[in-house]
C-alpha atoms as an extended CHARMM CRD file, in Angstrom:
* protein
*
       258  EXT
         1         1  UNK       CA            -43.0610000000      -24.2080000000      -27.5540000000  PROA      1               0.0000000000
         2         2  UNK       CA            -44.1680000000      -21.0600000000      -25.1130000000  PROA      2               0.0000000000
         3         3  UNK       CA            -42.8130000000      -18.0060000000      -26.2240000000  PROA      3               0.0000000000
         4         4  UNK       CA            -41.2800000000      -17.8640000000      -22.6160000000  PROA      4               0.0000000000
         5         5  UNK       CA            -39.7150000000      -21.1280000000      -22.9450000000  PROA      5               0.0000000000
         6         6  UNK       CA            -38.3200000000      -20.0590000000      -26.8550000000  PROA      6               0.0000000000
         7         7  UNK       CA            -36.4690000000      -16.6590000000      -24.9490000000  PROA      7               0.0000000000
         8         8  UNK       CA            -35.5710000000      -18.9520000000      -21.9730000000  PROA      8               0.0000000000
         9         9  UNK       CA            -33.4580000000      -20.6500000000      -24.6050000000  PROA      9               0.0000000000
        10        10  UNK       CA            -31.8600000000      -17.5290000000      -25.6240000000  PROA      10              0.0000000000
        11        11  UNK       CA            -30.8680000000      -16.2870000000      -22.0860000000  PROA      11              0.0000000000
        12        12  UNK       CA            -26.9820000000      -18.7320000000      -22.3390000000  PROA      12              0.0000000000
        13        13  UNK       CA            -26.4340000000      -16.8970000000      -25.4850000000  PROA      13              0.0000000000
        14        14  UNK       CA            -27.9000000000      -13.5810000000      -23.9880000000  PROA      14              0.0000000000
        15        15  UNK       CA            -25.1370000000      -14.1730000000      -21.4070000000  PROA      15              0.0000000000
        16        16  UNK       CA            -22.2030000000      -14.6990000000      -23.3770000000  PROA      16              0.0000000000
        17        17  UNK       CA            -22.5920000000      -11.4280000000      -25.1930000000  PROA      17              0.0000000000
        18        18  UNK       CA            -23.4240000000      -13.9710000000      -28.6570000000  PROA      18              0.0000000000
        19        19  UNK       CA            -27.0060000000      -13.3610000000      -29.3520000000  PROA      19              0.0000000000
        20        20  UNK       CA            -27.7170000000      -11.7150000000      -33.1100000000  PROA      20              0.0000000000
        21        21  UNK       CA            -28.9260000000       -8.0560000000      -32.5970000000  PROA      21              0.0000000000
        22        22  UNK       CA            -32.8130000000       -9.0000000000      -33.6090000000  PROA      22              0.0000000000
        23        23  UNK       CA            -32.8060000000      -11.7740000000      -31.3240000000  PROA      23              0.0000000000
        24        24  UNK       CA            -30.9380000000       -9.8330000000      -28.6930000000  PROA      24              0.0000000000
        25        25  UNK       CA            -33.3410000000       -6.9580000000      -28.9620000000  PROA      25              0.0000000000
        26        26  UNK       CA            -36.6090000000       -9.1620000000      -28.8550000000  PROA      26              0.0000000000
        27        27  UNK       CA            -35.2240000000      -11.0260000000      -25.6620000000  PROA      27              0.0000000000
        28        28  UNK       CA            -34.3480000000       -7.8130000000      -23.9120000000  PROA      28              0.0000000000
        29        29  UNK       CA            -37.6850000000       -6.3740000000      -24.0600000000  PROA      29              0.0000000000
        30        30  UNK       CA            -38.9070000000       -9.8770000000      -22.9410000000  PROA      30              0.0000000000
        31        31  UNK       CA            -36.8560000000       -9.5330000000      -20.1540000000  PROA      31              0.0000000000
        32        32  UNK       CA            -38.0590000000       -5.9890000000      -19.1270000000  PROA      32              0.0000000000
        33        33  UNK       CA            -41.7430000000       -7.6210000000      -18.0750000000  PROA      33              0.0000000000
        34        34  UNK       CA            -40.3870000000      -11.3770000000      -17.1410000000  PROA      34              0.0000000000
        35        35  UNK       CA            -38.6120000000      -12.0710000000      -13.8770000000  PROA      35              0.0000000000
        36        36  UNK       CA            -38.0540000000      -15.5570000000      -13.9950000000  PROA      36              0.0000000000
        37        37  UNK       CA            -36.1340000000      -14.8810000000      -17.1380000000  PROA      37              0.0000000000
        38        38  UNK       CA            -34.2160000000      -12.0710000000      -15.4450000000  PROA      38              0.0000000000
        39        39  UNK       CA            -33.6770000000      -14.3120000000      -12.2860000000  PROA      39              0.0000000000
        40        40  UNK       CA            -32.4840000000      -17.7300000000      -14.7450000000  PROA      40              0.0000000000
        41        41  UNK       CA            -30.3160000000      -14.9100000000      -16.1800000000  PROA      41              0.0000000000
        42        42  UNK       CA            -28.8060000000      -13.8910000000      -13.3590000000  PROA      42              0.0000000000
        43        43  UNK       CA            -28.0250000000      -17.3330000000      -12.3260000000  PROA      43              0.0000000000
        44        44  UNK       CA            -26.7160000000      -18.2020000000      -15.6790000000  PROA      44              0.0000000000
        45        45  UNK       CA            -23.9110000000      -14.9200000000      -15.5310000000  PROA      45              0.0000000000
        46        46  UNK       CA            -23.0740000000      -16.5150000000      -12.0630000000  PROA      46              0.0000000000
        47        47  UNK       CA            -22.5220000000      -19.8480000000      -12.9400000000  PROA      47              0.0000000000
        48        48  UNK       CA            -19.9620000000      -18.6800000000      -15.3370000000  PROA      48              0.0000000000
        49        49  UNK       CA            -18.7610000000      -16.6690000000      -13.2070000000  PROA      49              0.0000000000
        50        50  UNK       CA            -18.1170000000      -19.5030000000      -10.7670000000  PROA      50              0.0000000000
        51        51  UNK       CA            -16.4100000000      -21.2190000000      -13.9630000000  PROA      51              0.0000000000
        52        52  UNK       CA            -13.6730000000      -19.1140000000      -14.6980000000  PROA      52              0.0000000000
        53        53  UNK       CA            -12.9100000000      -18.6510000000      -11.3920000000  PROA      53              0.0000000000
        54        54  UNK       CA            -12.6050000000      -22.2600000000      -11.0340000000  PROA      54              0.0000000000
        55        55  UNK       CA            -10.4410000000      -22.9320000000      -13.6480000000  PROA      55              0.0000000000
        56        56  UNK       CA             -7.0260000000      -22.5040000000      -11.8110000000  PROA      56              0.0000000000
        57        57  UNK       CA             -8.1580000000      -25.6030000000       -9.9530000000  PROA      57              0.0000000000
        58        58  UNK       CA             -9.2080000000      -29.4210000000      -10.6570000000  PROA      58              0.0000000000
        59        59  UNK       CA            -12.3440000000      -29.3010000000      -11.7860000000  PROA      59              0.0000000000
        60        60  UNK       CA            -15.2090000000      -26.5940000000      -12.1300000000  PROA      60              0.0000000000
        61        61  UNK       CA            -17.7810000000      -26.6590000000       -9.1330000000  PROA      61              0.0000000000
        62        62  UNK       CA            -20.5200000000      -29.0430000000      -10.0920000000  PROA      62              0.0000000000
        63        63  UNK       CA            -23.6460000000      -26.7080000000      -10.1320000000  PROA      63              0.0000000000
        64        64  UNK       CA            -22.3030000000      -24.2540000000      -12.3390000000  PROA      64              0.0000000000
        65        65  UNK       CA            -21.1100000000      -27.3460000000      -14.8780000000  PROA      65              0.0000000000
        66        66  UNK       CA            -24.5820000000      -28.7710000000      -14.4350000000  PROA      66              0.0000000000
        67        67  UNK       CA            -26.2450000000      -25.6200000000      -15.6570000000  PROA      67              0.0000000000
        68        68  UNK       CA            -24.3270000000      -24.4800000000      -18.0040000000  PROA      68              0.0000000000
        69        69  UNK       CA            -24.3790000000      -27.9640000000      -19.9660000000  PROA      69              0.0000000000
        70        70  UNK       CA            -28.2360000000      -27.7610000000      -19.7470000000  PROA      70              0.0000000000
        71        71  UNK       CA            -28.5200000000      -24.6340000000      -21.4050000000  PROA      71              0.0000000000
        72        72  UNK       CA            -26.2910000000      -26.0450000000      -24.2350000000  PROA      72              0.0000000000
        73        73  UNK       CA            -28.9410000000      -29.0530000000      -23.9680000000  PROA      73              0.0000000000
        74        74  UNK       CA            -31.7460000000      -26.6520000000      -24.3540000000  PROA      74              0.0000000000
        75        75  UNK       CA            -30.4380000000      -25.1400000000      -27.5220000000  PROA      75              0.0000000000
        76        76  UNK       CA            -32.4660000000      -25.0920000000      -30.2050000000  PROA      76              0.0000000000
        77        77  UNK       CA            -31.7700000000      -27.9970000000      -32.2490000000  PROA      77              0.0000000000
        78        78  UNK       CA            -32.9930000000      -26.6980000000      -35.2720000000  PROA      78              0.0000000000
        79        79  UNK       CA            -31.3500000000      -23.5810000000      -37.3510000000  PROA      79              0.0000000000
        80        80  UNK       CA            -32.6480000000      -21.8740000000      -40.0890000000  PROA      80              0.0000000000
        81        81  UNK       CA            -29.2910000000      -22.6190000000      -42.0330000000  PROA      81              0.0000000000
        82        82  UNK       CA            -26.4950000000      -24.7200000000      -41.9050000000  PROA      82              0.0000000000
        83        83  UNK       CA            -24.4130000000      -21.2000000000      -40.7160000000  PROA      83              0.0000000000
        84        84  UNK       CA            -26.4040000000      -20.4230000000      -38.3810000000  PROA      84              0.0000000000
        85        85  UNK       CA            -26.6190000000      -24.5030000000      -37.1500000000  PROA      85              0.0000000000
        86        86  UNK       CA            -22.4320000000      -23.4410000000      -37.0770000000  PROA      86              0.0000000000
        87        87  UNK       CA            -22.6870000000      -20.6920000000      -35.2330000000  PROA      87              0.0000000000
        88        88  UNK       CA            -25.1680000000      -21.9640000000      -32.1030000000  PROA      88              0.0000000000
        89        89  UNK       CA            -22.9550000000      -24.9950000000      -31.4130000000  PROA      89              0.0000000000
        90        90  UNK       CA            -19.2870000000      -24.1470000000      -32.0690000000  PROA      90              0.0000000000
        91        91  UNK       CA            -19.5640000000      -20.6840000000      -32.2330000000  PROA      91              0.0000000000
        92        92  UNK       CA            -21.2120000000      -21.2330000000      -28.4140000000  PROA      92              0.0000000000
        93        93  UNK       CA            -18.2170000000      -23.1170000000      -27.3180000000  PROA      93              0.0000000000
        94        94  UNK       CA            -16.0180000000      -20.7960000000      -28.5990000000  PROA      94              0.0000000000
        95        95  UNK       CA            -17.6710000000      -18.3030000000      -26.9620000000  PROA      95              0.0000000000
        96        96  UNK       CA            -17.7970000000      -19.8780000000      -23.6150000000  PROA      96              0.0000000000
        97        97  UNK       CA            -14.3630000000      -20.7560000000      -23.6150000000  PROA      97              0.0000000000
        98        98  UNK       CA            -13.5320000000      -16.9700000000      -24.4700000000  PROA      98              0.0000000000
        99        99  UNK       CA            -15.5020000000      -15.7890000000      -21.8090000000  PROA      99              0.0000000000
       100       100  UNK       CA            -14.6730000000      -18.0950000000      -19.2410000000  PROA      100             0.0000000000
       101       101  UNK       CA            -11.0080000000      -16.8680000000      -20.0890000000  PROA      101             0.0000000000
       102       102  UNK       CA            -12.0230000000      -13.3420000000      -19.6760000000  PROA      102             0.0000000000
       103       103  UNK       CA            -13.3120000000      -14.0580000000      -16.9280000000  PROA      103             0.0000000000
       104       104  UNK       CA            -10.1740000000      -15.9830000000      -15.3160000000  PROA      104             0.0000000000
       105       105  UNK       CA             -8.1850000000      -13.2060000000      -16.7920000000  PROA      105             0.0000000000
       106       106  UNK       CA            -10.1350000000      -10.5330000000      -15.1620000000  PROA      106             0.0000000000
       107       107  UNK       CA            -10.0750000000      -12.6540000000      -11.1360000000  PROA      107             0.0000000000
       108       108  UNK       CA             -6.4330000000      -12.6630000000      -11.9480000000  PROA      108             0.0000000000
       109       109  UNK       CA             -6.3650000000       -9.3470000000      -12.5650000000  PROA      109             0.0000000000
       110       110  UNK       CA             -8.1500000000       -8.5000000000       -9.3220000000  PROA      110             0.0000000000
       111       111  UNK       CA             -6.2220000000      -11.1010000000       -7.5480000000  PROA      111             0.0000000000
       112       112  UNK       CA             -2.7950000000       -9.1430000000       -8.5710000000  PROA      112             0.0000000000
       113       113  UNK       CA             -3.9500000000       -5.9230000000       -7.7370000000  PROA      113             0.0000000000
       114       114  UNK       CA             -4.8250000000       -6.9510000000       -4.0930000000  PROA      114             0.0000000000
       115       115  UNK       CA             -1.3190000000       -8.7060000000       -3.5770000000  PROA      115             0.0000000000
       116       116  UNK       CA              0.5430000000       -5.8930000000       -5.1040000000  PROA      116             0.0000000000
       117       117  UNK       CA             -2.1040000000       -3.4200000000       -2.6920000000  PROA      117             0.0000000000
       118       118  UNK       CA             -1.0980000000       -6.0620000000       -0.2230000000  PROA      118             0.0000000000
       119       119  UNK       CA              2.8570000000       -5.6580000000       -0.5800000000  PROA      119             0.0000000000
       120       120  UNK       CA              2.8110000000       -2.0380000000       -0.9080000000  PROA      120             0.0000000000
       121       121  UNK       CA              0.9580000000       -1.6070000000        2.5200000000  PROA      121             0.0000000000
       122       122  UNK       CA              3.5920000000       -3.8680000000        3.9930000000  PROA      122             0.0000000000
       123       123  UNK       CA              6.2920000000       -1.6910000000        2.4510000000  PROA      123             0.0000000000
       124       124  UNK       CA              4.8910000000        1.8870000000        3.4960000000  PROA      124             0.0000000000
       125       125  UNK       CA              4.5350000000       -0.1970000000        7.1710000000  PROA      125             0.0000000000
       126       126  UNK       CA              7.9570000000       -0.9630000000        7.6090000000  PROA      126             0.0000000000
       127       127  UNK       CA              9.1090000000        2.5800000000        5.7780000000  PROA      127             0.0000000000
       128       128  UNK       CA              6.9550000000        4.1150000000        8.4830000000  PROA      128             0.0000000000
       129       129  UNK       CA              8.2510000000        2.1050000000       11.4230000000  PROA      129             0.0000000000
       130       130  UNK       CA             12.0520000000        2.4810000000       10.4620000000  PROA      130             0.0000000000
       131       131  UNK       CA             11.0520000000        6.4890000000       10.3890000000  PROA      131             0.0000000000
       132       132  UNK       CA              9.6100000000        6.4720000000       13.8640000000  PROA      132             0.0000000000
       133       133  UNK       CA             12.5010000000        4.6720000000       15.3390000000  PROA      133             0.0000000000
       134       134  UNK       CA             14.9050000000        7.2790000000       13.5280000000  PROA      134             0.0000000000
       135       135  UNK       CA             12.8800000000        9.8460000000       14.7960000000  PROA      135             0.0000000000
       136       136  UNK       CA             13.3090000000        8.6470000000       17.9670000000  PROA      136             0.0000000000
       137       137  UNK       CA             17.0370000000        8.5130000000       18.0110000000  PROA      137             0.0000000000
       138       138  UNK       CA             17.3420000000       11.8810000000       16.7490000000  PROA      138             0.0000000000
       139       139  UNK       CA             15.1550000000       12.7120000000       19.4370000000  PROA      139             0.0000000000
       140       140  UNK       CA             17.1580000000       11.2500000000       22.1880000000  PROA      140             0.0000000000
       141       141  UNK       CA             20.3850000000       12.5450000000       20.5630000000  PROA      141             0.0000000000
       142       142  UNK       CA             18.6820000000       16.1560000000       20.9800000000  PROA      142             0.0000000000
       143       143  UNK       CA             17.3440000000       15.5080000000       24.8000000000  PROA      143             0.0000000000
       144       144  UNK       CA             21.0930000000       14.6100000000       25.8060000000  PROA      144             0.0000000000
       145       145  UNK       CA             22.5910000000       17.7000000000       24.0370000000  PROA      145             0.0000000000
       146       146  UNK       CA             20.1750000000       19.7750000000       25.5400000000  PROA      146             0.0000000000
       147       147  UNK       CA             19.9510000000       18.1690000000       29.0760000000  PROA      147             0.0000000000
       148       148  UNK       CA             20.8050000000       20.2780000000       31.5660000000  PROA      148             0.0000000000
       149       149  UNK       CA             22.0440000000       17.7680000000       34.3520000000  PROA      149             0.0000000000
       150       150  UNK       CA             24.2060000000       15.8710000000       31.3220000000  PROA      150             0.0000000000
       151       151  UNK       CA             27.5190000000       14.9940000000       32.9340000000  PROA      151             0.0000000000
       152       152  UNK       CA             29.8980000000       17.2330000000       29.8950000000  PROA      152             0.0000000000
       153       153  UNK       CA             33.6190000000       16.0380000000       29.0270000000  PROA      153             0.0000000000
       154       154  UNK       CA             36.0950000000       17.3250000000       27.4430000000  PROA      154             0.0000000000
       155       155  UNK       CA             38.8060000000       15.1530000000       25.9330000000  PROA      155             0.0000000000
       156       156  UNK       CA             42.4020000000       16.3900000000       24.6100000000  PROA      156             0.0000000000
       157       157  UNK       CA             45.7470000000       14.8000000000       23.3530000000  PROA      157             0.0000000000
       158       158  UNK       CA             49.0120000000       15.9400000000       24.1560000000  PROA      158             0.0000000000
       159       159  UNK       CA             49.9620000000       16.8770000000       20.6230000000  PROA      159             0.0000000000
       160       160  UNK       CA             51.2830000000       19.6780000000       18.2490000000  PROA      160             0.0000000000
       161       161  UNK       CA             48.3370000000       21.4410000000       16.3500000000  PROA      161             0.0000000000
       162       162  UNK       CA             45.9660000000       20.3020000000       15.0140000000  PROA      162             0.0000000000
       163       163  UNK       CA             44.9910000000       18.8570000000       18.8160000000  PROA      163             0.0000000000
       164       164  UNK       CA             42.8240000000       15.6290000000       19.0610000000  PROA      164             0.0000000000
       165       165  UNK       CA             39.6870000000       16.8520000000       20.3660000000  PROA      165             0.0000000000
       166       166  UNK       CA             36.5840000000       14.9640000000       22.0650000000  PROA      166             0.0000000000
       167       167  UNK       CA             33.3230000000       15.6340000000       23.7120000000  PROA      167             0.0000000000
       168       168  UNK       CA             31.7440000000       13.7610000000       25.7210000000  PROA      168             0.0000000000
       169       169  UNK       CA             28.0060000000       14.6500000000       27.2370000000  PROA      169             0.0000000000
       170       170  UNK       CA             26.8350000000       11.6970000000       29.5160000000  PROA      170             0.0000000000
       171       171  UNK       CA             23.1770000000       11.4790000000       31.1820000000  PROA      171             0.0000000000
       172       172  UNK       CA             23.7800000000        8.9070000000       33.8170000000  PROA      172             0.0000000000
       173       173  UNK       CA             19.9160000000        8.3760000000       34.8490000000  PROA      173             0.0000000000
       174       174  UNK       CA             19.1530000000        7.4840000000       30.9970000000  PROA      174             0.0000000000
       175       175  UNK       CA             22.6550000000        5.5800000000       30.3510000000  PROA      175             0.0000000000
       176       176  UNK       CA             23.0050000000        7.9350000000       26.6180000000  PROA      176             0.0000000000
       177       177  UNK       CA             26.0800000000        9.2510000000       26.1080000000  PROA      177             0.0000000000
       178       178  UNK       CA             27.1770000000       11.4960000000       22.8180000000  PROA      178             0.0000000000
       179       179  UNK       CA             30.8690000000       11.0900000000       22.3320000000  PROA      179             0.0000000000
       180       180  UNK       CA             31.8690000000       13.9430000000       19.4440000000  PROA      180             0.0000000000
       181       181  UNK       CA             35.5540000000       13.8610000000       18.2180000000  PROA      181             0.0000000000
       182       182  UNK       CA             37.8340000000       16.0190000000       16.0330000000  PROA      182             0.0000000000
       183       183  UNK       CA             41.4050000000       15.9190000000       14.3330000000  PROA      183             0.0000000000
       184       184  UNK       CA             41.9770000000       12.5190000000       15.2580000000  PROA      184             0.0000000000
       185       185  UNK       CA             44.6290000000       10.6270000000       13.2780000000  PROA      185             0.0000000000
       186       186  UNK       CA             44.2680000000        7.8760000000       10.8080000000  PROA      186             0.0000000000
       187       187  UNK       CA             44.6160000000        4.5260000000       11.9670000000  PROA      187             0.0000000000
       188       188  UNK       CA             46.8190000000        1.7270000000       10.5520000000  PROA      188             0.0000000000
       189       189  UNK       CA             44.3590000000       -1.2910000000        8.4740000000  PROA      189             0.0000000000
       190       190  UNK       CA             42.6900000000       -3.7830000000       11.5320000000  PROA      190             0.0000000000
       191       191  UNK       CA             42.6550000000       -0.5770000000       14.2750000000  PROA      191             0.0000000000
       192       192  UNK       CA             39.9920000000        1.4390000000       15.7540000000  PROA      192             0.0000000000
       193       193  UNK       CA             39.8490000000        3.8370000000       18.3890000000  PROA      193             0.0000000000
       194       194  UNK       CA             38.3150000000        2.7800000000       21.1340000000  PROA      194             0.0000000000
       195       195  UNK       CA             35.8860000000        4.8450000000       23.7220000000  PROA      195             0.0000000000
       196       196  UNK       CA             36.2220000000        3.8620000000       27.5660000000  PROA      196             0.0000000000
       197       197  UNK       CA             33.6960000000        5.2470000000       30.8700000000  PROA      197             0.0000000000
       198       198  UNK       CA             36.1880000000        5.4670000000       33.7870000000  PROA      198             0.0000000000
       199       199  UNK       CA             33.9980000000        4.7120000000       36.9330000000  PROA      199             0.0000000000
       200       200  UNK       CA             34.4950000000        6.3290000000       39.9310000000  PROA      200             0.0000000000
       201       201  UNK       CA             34.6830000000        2.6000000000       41.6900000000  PROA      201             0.0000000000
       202       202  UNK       CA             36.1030000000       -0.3890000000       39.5640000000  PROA      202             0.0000000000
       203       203  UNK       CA             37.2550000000       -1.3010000000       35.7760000000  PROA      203             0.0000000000
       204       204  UNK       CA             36.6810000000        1.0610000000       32.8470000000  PROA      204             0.0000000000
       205       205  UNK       CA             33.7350000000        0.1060000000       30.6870000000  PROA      205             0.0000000000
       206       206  UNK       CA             33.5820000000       -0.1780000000       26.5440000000  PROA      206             0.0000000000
       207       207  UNK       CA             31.8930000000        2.5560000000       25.4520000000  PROA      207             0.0000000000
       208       208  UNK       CA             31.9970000000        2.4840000000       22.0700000000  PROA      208             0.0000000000
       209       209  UNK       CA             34.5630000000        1.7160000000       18.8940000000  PROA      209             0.0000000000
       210       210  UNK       CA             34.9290000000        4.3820000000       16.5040000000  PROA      210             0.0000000000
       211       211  UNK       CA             36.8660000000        5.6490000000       13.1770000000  PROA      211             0.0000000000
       212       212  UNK       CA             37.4500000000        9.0750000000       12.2110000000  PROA      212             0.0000000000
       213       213  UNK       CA             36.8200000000        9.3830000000        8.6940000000  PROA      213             0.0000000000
       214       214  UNK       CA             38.9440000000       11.7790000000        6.2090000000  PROA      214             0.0000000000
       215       215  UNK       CA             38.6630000000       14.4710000000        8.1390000000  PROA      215             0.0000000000
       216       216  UNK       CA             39.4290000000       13.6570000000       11.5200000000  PROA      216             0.0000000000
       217       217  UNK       CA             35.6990000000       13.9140000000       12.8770000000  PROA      217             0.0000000000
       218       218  UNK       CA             34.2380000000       10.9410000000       14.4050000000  PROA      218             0.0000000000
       219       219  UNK       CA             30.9610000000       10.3140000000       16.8540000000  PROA      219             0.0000000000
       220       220  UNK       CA             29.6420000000        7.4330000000       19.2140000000  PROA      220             0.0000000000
       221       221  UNK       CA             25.6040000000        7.4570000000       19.5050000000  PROA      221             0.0000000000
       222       222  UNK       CA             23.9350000000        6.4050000000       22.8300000000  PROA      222             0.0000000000
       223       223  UNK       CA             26.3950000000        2.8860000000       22.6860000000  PROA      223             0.0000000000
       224       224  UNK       CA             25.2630000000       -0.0300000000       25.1700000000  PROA      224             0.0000000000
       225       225  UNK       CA             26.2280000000        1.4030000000       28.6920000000  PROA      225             0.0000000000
       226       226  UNK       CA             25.1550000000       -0.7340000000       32.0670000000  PROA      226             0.0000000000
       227       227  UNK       CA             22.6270000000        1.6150000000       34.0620000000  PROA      227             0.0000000000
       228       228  UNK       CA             23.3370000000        4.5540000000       36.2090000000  PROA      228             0.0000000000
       229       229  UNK       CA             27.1370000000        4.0290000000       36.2040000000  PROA      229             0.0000000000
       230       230  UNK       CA             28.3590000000        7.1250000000       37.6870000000  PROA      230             0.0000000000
       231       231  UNK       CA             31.6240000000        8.4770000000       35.6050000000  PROA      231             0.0000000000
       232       232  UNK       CA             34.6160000000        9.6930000000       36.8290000000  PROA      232             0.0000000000
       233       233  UNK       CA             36.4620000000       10.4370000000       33.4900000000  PROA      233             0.0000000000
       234       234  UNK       CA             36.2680000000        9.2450000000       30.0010000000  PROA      234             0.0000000000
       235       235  UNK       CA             39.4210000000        7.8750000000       27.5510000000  PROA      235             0.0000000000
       236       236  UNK       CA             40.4770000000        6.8080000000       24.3420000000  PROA      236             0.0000000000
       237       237  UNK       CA             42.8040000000        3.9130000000       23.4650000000  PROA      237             0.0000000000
       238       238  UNK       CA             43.6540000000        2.2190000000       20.3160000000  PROA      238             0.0000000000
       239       239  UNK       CA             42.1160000000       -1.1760000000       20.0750000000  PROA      239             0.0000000000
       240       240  UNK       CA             41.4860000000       -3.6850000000       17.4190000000  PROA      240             0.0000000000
       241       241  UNK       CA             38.3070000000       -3.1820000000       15.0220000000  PROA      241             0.0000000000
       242       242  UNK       CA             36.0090000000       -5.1530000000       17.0850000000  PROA      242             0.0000000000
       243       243  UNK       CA             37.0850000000       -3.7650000000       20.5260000000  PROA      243             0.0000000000
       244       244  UNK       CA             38.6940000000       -5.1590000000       23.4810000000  PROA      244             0.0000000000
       245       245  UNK       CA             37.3220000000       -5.7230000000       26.9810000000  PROA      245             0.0000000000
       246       246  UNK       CA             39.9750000000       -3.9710000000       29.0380000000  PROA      246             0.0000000000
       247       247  UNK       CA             42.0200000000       -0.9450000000       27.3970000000  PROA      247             0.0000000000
       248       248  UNK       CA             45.0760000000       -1.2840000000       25.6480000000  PROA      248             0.0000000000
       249       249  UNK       CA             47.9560000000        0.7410000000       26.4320000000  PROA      249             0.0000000000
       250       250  UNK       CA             48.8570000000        3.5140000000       26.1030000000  PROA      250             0.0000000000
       251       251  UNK       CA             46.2090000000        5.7220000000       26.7750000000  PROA      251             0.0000000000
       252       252  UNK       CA             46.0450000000        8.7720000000       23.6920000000  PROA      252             0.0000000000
       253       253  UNK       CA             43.2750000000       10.7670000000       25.6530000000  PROA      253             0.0000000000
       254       254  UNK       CA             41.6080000000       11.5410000000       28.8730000000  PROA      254             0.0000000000
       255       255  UNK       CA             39.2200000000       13.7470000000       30.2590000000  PROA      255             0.0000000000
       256       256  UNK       CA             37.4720000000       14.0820000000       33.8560000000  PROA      256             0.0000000000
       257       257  UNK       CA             34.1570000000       15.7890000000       34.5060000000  PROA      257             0.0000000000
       258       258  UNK       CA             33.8370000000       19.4020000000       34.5030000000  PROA      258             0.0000000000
């Protein structure tokens, strides 16, 4: 046997981290001026490679079976003792099988990281996108506060003190309206109050159900208004929880443009 085909016998062991350190040291500086041994070593760590990946599926891919079953085959078949015999045939499998677990272990490893990298991009996505749309609305909520051709009511009840109190600011060309309200009773279980654009031609319009919560203070945010209605007057009636199409009466407050 050529000396280069006695270290090309070592190189399976070489790869499996389970060559003995004299052995391991003469076969390193063999490889440092051989590179077909380097090259059949190379192939050798990727055909395991391709093993352990493989082994979540039927079968491991044929080449890297084939090779790594002839570089059992090219074992030496002779040992200088019965231990050692032990060691270069099960102690190989058992090495194999530990690597090719490592192996696995480590793909599944990588595997994990990239869905968890995966899910976490998703997440800071949507965290992002529900941020821009809230900074949106805040920014619409500021443009009709601050508009200067908003359409501004003012809304009051006929009552002792504390008086009911609305506000309503309403930009026509953009359909946003900002209702605001203040002291405004409880409501018996099933009610809400409900918000109503008086046109100055034809029936009032929904705009908006609303309840005040312990303090009286209540608001209805840019609500689903038909474009460029023109407004005569704004009102409030009491209405079921989920709103009626045409108000109930009486009517508790009303206010016309200033």
């Amino acid at each position: 046997m050529s000396p280069h085909q006695q270290f090309a016998e070592d190189l399976a062991l070489y790869a499996l981290n389970s060559l003995p350190g004299d052995e391991r040291a003469a076969l390193v500086k063999h490889l440092e001026g051989c590179a077909e041994c380097r090259r059949e070593l190379e192939q050798l760590r990727g055909d395991m490679a391709l093993l352990a990946l493989s082994t979540a599926g039927p079968a491991p891919p044929r080449r890297a079976r084939e090779r790594l079953m002839k570089a059992v085959a090219g074992e030496p078949k002779l040992q200088p003792a019965p231990r050692r015999a032990w060691w270069g045939i099960a102690g190989w499998n058992m090495a194999g099988w530990v690597t090719a677990a490592a192996l696995a272990l480590v793909a599944f490893g990588f595997w994990q990281q990239n869905e968890n990298a995966k899910q976490l991009v998703s997440s800071m996505l949507r965290t992002s996108l529900e941020q821009q749309k809230r900074l949106q609305q805040a920014r619409e909520v500021v443009d009709t506060l601050t508009a200067t051709d908003a359409m501004r009511v003012t809304l009051v009840a006929a009552k002792t003190p504390p008086q009911p109190q609305g506000k309503a600011i309403y930009l026509r060309d953009r359909s946003r309206l900002i209702f605001l309200a203040s002291n405004m009773p409880q409501l018996p279980p099933q009610k809400a109050y409900e918000l109503w654009l008086i046109p100055t031609s034809g029936a009032p319009i929904p705009a908006g159900v609303f309840k005040p919560d312990a303090h009286g203070s209540a608001a209805v945010i840019n609500p689903p208004l038909p474009p460029g209605i023109e407004a005569k007057a704004f009102a409030i009636t009491v209405e079921p929880e989920s709103g009626s199409a045409t108000p109930t009466m009486p009517i508790l407050m009303v206010g016309a443009g200033e």
